[in-house]
C-alpha positions as CSV (number, residue, x, y, z in Angstrom):
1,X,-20.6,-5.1,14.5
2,X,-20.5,-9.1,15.1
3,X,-16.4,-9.2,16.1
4,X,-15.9,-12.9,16.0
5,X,-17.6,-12.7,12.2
6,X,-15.6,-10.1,11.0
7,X,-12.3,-11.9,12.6
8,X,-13.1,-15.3,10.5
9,X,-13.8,-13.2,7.0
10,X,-10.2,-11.5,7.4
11,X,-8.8,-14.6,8.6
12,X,-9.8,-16.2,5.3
13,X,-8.8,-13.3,3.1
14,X,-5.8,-13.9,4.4
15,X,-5.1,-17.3,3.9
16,X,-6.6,-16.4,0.4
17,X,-4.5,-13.9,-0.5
18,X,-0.9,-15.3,-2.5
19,X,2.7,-12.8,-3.0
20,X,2.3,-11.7,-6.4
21,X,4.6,-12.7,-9.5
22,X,7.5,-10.4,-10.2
23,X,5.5,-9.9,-13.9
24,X,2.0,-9.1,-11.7
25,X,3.7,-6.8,-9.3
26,X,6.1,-5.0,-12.4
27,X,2.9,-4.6,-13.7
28,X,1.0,-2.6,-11.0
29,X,4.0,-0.6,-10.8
30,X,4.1,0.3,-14.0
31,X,0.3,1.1,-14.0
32,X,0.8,3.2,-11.0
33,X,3.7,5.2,-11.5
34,X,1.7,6.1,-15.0
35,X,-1.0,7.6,-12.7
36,X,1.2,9.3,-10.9
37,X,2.8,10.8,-13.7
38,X,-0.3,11.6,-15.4
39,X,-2.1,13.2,-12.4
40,X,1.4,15.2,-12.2
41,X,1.0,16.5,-15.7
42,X,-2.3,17.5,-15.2
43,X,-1.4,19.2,-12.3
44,X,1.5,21.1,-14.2
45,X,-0.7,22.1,-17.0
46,X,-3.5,23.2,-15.2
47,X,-1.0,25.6,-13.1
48,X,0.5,26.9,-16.6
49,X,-2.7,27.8,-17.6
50,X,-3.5,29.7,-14.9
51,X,-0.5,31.6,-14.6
52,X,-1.1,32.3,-18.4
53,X,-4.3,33.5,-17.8
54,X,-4.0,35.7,-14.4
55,X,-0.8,37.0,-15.9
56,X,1.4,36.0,-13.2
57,X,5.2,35.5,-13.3
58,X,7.7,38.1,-13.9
C-alpha cells in the first residue's frame, strides 16, 4: 500500500468532485426511494406467499 500515492488520487477526486444540481440530486432520490420501495414490495410478496403456502396466520 504506497500511502503518499493513495493520499494524491483522493486528494484529486476531491477537488474533482462538484455539489450536485437540485434536478441531479431530485433525481437520485427519486431513483432510490423507487428501489427501496421495490425491494420492499418484493419483500412483502414473497412473505404473503409464504404464509399462503405454510398455512400460517389465524
Amino acid at each position: 500500500m504506497d500511502v503518499p500515492y493513495d493520499l494524491t488520487s483522493y486528494v484529486r477526486v476531491l477537488k474533482m468532485a462538484t455539489t450536485p444540481t437540485t434536478n441531479e440530486f431530485l433525481q437520485v432520490s427519486k431513483i432510490a426511494g423507487a428501489g427501496i420501495l421495490l425491494v420492499g414490495l418484493m419483500g412483502f410478496l414473497i412473505g404473503a406467499i409464504m404464509l399462503v403456502l405454510t398455512g400460517g396466520g389465524i
